[in-house]
C-alpha positions as CSV (number, residue, x, y, z in Angstrom):
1,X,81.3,118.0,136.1
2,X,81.0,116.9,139.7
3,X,77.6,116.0,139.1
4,X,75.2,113.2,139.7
5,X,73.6,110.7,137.3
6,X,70.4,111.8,138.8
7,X,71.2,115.6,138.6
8,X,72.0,115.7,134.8
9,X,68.5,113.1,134.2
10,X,66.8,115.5,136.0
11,X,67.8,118.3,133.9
12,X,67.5,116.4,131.0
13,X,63.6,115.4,132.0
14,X,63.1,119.5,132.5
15,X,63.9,119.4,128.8
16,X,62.0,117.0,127.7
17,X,64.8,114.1,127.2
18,X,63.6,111.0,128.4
19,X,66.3,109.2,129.3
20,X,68.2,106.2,131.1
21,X,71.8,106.5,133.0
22,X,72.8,104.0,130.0
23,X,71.8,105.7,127.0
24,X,73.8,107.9,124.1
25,X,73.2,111.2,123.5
26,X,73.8,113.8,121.0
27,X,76.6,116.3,121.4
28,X,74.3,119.1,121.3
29,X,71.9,117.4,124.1
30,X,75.2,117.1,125.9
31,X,76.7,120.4,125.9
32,X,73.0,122.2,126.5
33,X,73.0,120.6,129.8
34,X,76.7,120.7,130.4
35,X,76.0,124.5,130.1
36,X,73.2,124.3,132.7
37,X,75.9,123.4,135.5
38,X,77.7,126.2,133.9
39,X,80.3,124.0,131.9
40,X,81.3,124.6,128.5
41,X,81.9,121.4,126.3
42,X,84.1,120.7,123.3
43,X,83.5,117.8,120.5
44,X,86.4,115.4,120.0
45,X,87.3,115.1,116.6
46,X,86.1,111.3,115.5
47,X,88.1,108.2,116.7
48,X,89.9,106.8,113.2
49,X,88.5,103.7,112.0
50,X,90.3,101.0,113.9
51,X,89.6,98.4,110.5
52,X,91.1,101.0,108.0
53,X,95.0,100.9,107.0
54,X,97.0,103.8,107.2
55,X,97.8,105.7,104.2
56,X,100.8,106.4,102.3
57,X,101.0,109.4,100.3
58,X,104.0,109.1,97.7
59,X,106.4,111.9,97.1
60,X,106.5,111.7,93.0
61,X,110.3,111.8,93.2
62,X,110.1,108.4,94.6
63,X,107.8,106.9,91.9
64,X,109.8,104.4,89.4
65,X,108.2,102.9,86.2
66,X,106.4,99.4,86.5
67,X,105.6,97.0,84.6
68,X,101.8,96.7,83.3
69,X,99.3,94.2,84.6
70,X,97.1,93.1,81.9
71,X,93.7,91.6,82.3
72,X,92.4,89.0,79.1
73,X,88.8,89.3,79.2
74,X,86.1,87.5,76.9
75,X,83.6,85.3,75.8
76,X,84.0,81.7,77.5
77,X,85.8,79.8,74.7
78,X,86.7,82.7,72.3
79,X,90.7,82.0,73.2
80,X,91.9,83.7,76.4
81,X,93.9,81.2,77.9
82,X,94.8,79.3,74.6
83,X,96.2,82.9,74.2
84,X,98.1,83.4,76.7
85,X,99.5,79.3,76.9
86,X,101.1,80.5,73.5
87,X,102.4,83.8,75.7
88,X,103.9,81.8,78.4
89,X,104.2,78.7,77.3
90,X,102.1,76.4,79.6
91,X,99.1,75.0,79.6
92,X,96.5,75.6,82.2
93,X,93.8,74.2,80.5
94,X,94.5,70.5,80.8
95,X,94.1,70.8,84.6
96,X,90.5,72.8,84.2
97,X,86.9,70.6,84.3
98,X,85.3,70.9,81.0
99,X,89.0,72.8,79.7
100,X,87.1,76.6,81.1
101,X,89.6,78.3,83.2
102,X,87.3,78.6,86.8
103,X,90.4,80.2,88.9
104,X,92.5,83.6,88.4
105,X,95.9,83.1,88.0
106,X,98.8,85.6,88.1
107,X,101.9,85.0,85.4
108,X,104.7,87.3,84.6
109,X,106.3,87.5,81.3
110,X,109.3,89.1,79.6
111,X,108.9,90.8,75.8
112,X,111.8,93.1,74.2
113,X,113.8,92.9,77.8
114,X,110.5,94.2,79.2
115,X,108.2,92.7,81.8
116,X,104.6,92.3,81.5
117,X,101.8,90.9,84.0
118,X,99.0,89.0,82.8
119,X,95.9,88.0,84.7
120,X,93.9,85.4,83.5
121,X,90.5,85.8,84.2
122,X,87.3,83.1,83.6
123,X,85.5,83.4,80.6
124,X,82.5,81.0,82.3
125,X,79.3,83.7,82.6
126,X,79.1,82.7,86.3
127,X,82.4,84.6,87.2
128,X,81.1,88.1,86.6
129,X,82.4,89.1,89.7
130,X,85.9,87.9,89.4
131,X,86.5,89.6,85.7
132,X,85.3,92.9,87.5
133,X,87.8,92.8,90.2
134,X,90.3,91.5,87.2
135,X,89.5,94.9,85.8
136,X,89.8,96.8,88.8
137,X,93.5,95.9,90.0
138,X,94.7,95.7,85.8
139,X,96.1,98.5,83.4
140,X,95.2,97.5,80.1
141,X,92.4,95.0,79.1
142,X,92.8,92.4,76.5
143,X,89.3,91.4,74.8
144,X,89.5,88.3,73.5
145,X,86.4,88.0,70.5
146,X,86.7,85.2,68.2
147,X,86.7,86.0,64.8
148,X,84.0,83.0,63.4
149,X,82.0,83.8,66.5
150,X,81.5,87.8,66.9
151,X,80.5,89.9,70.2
152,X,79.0,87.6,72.4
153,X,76.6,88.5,75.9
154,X,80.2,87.9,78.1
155,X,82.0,90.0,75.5
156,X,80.0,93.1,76.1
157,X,79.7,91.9,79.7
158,X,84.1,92.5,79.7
159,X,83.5,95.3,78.1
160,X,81.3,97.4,80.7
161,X,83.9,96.0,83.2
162,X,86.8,97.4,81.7
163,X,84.6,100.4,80.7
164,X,83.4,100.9,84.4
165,X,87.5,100.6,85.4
166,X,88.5,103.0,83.4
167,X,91.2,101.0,81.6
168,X,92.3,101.0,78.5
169,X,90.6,98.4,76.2
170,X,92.9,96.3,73.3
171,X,91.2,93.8,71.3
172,X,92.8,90.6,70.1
173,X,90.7,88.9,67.5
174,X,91.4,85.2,67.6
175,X,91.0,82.3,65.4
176,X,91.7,84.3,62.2
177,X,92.9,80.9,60.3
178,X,89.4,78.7,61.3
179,X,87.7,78.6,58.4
180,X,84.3,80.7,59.3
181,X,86.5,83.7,60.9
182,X,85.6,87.1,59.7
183,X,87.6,90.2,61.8
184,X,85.8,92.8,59.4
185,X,82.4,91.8,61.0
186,X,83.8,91.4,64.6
187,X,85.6,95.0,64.1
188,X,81.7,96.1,63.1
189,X,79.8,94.4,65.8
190,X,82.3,96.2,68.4
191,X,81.6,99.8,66.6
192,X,77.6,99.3,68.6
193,X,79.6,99.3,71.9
194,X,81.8,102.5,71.1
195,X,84.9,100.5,70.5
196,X,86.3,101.7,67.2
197,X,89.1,100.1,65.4
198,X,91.9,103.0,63.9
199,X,91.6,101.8,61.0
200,X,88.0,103.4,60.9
201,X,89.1,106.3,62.5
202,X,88.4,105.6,65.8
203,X,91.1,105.2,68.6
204,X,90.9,101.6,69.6
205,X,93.8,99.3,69.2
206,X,92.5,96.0,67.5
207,X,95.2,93.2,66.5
208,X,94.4,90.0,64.7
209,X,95.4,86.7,66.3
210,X,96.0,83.2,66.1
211,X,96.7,81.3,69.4
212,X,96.9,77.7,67.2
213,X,99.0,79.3,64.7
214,X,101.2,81.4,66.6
215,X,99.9,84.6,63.6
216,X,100.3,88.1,65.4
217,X,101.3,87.6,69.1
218,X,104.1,89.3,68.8
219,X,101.9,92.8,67.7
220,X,100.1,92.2,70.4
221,X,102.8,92.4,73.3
222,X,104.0,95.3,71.5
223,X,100.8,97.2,71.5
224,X,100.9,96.0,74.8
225,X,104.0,97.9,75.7
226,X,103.1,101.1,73.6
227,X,100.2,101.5,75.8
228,X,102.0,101.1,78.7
229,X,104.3,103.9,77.6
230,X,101.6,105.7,77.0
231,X,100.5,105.5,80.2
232,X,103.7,106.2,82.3
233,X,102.8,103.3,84.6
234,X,104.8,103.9,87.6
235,X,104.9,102.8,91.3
236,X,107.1,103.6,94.8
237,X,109.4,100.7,95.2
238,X,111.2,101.4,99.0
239,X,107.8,101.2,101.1
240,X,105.4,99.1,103.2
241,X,104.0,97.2,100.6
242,X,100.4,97.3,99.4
243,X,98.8,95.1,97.0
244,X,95.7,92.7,96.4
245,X,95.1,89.1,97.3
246,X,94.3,87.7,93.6
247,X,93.5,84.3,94.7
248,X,93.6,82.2,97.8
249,X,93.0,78.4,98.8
250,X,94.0,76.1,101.9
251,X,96.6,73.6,101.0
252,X,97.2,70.5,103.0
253,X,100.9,70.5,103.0
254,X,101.7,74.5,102.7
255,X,99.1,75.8,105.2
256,X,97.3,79.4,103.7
257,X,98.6,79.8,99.9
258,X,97.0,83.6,98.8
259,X,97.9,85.0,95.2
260,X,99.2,88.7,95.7
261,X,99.7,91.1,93.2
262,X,101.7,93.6,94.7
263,X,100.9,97.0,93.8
264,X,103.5,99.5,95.6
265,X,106.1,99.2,97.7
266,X,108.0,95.8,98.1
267,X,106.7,92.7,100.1
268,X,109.4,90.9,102.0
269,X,109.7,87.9,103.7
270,X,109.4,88.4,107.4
271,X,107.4,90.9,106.6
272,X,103.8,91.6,108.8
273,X,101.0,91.5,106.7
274,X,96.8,91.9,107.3
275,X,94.7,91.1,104.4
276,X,90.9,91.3,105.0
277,X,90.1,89.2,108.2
278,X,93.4,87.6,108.5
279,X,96.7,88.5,109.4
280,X,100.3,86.7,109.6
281,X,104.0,86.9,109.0
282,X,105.1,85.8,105.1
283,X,107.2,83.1,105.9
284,X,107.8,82.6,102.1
285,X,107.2,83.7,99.0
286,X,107.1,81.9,94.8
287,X,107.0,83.2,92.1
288,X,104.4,81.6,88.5
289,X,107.0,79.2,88.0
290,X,107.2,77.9,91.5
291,X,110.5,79.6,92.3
292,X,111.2,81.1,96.2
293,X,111.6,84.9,96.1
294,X,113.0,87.1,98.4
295,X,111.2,90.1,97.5
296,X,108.7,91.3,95.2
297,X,108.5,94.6,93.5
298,X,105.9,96.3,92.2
299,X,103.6,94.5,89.5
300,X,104.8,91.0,90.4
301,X,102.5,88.5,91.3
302,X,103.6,85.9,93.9
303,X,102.0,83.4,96.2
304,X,102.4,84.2,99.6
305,X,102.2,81.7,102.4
306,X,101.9,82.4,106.2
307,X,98.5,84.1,106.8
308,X,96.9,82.6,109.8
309,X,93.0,82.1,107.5
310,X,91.9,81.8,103.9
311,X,91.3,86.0,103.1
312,X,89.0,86.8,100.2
313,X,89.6,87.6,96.8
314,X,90.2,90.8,96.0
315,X,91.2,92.2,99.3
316,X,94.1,94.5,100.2
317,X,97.3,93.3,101.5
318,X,99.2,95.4,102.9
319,X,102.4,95.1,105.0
320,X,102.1,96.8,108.3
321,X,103.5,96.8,112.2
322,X,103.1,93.2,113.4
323,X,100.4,95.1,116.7
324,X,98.9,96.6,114.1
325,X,98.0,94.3,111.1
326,X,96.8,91.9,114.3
327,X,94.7,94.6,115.5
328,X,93.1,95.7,112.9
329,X,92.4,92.1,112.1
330,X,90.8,91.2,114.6
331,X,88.9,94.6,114.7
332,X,87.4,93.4,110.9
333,X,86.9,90.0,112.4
334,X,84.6,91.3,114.9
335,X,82.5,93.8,113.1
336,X,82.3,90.9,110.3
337,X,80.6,88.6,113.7
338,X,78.5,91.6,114.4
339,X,77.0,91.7,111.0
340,X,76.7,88.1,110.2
341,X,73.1,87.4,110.1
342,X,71.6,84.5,111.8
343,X,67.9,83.6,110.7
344,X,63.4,76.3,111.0
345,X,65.5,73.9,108.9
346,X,65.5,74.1,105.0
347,X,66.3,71.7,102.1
348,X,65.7,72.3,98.4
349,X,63.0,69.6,98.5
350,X,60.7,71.0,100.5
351,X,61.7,74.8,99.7
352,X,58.7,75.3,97.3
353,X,56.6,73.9,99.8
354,X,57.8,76.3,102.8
355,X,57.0,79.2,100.3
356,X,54.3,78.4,99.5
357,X,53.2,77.9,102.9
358,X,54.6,81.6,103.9
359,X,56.8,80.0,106.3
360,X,59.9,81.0,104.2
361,X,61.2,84.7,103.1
362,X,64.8,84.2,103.1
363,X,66.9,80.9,101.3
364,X,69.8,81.0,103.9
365,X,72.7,79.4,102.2
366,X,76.3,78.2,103.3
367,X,79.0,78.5,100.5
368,X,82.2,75.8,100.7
369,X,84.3,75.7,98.1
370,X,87.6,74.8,97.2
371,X,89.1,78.1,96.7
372,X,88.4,81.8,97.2
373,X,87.4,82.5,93.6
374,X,84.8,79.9,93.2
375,X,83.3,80.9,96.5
376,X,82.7,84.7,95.2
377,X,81.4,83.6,91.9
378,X,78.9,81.1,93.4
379,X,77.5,84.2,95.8
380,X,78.0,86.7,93.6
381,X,75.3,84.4,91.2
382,X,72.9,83.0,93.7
383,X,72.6,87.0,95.1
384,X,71.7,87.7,91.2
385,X,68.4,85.1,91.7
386,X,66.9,87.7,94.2
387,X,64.6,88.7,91.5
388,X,61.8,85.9,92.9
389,X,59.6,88.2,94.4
390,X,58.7,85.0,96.8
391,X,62.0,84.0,98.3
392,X,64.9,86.2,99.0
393,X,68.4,84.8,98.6
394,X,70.8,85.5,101.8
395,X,74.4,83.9,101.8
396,X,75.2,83.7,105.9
397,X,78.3,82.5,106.1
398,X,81.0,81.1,102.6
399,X,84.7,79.7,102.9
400,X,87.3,77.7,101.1
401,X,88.1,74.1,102.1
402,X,86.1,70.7,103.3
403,X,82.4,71.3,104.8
404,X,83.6,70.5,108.5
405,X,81.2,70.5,111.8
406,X,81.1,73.8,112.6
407,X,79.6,75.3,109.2
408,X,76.9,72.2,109.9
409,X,76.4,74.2,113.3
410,X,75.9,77.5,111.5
411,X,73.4,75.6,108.9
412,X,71.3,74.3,111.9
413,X,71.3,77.7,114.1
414,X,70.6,79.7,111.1
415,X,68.2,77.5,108.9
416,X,70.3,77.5,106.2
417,X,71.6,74.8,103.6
418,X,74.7,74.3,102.5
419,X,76.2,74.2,99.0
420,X,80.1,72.4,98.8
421,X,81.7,73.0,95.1
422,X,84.8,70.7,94.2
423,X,84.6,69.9,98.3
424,X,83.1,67.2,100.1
425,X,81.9,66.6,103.9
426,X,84.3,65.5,106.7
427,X,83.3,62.6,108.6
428,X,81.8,64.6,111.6
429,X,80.6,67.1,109.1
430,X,78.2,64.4,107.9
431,X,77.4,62.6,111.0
432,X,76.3,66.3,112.3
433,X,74.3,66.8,109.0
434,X,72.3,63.6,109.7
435,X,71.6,65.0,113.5
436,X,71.1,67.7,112.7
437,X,68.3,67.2,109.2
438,X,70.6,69.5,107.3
439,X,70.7,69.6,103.2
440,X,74.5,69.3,102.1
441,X,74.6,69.8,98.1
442,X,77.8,69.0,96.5
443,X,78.6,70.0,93.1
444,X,81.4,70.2,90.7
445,X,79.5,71.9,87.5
446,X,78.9,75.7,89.0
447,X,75.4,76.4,86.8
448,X,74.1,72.7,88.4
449,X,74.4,74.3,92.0
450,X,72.5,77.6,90.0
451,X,69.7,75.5,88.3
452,X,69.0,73.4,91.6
453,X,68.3,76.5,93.3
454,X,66.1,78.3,91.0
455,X,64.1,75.2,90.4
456,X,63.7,75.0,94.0
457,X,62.6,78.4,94.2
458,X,59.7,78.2,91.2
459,X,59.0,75.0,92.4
460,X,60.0,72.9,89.7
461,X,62.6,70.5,91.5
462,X,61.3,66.7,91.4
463,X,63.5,64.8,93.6
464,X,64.0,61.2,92.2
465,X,66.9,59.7,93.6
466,X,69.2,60.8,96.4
467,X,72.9,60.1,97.4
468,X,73.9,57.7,100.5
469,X,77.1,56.7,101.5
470,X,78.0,53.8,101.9
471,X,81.6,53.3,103.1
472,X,85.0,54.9,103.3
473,X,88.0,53.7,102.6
474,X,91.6,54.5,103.1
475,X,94.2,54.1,100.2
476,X,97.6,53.0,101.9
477,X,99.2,51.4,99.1
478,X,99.9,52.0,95.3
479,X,100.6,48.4,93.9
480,X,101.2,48.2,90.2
481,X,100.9,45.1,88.6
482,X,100.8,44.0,84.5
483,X,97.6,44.3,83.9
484,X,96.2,46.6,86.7
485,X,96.9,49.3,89.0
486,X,95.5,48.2,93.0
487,X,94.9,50.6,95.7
488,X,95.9,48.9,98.7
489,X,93.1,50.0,101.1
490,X,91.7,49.8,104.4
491,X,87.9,50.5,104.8
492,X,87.8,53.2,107.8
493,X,84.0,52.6,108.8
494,X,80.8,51.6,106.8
495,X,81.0,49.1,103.6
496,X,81.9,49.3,100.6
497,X,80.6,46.7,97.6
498,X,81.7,45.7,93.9
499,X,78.9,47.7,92.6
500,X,79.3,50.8,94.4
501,X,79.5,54.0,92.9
502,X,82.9,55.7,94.0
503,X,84.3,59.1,93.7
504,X,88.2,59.5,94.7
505,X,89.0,62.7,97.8
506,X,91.9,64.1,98.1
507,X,92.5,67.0,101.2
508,X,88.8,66.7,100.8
509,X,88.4,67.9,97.1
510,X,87.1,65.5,94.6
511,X,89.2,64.8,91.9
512,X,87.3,61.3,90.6
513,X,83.8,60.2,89.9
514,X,83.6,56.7,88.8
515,X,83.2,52.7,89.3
516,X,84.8,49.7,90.8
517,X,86.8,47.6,88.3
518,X,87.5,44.9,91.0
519,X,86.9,44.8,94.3
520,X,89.8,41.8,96.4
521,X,90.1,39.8,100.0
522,X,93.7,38.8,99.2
523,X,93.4,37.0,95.7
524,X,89.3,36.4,95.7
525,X,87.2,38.2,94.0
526,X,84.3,39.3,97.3
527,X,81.3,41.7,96.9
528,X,81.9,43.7,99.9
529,X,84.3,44.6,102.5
530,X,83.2,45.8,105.8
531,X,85.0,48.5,108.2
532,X,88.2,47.3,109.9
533,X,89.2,45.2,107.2
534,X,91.8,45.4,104.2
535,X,90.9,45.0,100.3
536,X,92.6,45.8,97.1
537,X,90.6,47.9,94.3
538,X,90.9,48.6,91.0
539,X,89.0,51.6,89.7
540,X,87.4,51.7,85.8
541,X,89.2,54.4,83.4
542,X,91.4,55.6,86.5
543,X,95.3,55.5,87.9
544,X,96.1,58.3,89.4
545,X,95.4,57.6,92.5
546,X,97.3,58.3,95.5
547,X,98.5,57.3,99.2
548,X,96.3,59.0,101.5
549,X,93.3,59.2,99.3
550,X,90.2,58.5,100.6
551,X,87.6,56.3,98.5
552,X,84.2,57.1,99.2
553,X,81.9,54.8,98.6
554,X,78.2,55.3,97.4
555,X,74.7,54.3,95.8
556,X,71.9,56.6,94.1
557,X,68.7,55.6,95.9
558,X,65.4,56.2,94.2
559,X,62.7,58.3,96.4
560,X,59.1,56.7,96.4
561,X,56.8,59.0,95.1
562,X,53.4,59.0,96.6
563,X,50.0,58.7,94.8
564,X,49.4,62.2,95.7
565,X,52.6,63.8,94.5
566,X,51.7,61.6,90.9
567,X,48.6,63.5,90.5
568,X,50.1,66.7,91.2
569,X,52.8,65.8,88.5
């Protein structure tokens, strides 16, 4: 306008605005004193969200029939992935703790020449959050109930999810040859939550199943297929591809590993991609059984490696011009630093205490887990404790892989304490927690992490003994002998004794809890073995270990308890 700073303050103090050279104001404010030098103005229309993804809007010419991605939701223990090992014939349940599935996976299967996509989500109550986004990204919903068991809490739990999805709901009742089953009173039971079997005149699909016995699976991919019929499933093939990251974890070897269920269009190697936070090229691409692919079509689930970070579970992938995925990266990136929230020092010990002095109104907590899924449910349930009208629960920062220094950093600046499932502390991870007086927790049981915390929080948790590492040691050498398995070792720094407690790390996960069988200098027998020098152990109930391990060494210390805390007691 030719004008001064000082001219249009002016004008705006003789309108009663008070205001600086450096602050906003409306678009009405604006153009009233535009006009007052005689200028008209005109709003621009609003700048397009620089962390959204374009659009694709598909001509229905183009849209080609897709396989159905089916979700198998239930009760934890009711069947689901006994189910669907008969389905696909594998086994996943060998490699889970406790045999409870606490991952999604993605598998592809092939009934009557057609294909069908099953997700397998946890039945374990603490994974709320991943059966919902299940739900969301699936077709048709499987509901597992078990026939000697009946509807469950986490049965009518899948159902509000599926319900709240709007998907389709078929229920498989399993275990129809145990002894105790009884579909007629599971089939009633699920009549309260407006699911009504057709043979009752309602128009619910409900198929009885053994997954021991091998009795009905075959009715149930075919039921399967009728709905997806039913449905005209269908999807644009010859596009940028769009589709959701199922699952994601950092592996050691393979860099980035996500889960993507592709949705439309076709994902290609080569391809740009930006999914949540990260962004990257895919640089290669397998298929459930391991396979390389070239391509993937709608409705196929593959794991996609070359994202430069770990993205979340759940996010949108979606293939894009290399500038642009970057950029809108790095756009998400900085409004995610922006709203990160940054709050003394805390430990579940002494939480109670700092309540109940006033001192504490928000349990700041860091989340480390070994993948994406786990770190979701584990924040998704401590956010569900915020019903302590005391203490509000505030997750500042959560990630997959080892607790390393910098999450210790973030602890320290934002009094928060960190919780590590199926991870463990790097070396300057730990020396930074002892600096620094942080609490590292590390579990492998997911409602241990949950009780700790709510016991802390009514001020219940009684402290008697607490972890301290000892030693660790390298494992350079797998020596098999007649009688024993030895892990050559060399013990990188502290000490490590024939009575110590050990648990086995590998990439930083812990895949062993245990004891020393035998602990060797050469051919003696020695009680310790301090840093710098070599040994050769043999673990208790244990030979699976590998080169490159790591063998951490530790004792459970008792914690003297003062008169004073006795007569509280």
């Amino acid at each position: 306008m030719s004008c001064t700073a000082v001219e249009v303050i002016k004008k705006l103090l003789l309108m009663g605005v008070m205001a600086t050279i450096n602050q906003e104001i409306d678009f009405d404010t604006a153009a009233l004193v535009a006009s007052e030098f005689g200028v008209n103005a005109e709003e621009l229309p609003p700048e397009v969200d620089p962390t959204l993804i374009p659009e694709i809007v598909d001509d229905p010419s183009t849209l080609k029939p897709r396989p159905p991605v089916v979700t198998v939701m239930g009760h934890v223990d009711h069947g689901k992935t006994s189910l669907l090992d008969v389905i696909r014939k594998a086994h996943v349940t060998s490699t889970e703790a406790g045999g409870i599935t606490q991952h999604i996976g993605a598998y592809q299967v092939i009934c009557n020449d057609k294909k069908i996509v099953f997700l397998d989500t946890p039945g374990h109550e603490a994974f709320t959050a991943m059966r919902a986004r299940g739900a969301q990204v699936t077709d048709i919903a499987i509901l597992v109930v078990a026939a000697d068991d009946g509807v469950m809490p986490q049965t009518v739990e899948a159902i509000n999810h599926a319900k709240a999805a709007g998907v389709p709901i078929i229920v498989a009742i399993n275990k129809i040859d145990k002894p105790g089953a009884n579909p007629m009173r599971v089939k009633q039971e699920l009549m309260e939550h407006e699911l009504v079997t057709r043979e009752f005149g309602g128009n619910t699909t409900m198929v009885e199943v053994s997954a021991k016995k091998n009795i009905g699976i075959n009715d149930l991919l075919e039921e399967i297929l009728f709905e997806a019929e039913v449905q005209e499933l269908k999807a644009n093939p010859n596009r940028e591809a769009r589709g959701v990251i199922i699952e994601a974890k950092l592996d050691r070897g393979r860099g980035v590993v996500a889960t993507v269920l592709v949705q439309s269009g076709t994902l290609r190697i080569g391809d740009s991609i930006v999914a949540g936070t990260t962004y990257g090229k895919v640089r290669a691409m397998m298929n459930e059984r391991g396979d390389n692919v070239k391509k993937a079509t709608p409705s196929v689930p593959v794991e996609v490696l070359g994202l430069n970070d770990v993205p979340e579970a759940g996010d949108i992938l979606a293939a894009l011009d290399e500038k642009l995925a970057k950029s809108i990266a790095e756009h998400r990136i900085e409004r995610k630093r922006n709203e990160l929230i940054k709050s003394k020092k805390v430990s579940l010990d002494d939480l109670f205490n700092q309540i109940q002095a006033g001192s504490l109104k928000d349990l700041n907590i860091v989340i480390k887990a070994d993948v994406q899924g786990s770190v979701e449910a584990l924040s998704s349930s401590l956010l569900a404790l915020n019903k302590n009208d005391e203490v509000r629960v505030n997750i500042v920062h959560s990630g997959v892989g080892a607790v390393n220094e910098s999450d210790v950093m973030l602890a320290s600046s934002s009094n928060a304490l960190i919780l590590a499932f199926n991870v463990r502390p790097d070396n300057n991870a730990r020396k930074s927690a002892v600096t620094e007086n942080i609490d590292i927790r590390t579990y492998r049981v997911i409602y241990d992490a949950l009780d700790d915390v709510r016991a802390a929080m009514s001020g219940l948790l009684a402290p008697k003994f607490k972890e301290v590492v000892q030693g660790r040691v390298e494992i350079r050498k797998v020596m098999k002998f007649s009688k024993a398995l030895v892990a050559g070792s060399y013990v990188l720094e502290g000490k490590i004794f024939n009575n110590s407690k050990i648990r086995i790390l590998r990439d930083n996960v812990e895949v062993f809890d245990g004891e020393i069988d035998s602990l060797r200098r050469f051919k003696d027998e020695v009680k310790e073995v301090a840093a710098g020098y070599e040994c050769g152990i043999s673990i208790v109930d244990y030979r699976d270990f590998r080169e490159g391990d790591i063998i951490e060494a530790y004792k459970m210390q008792e914690i003297e308890t003062s008169i004073e805390d006795v007569n509280k007691e």
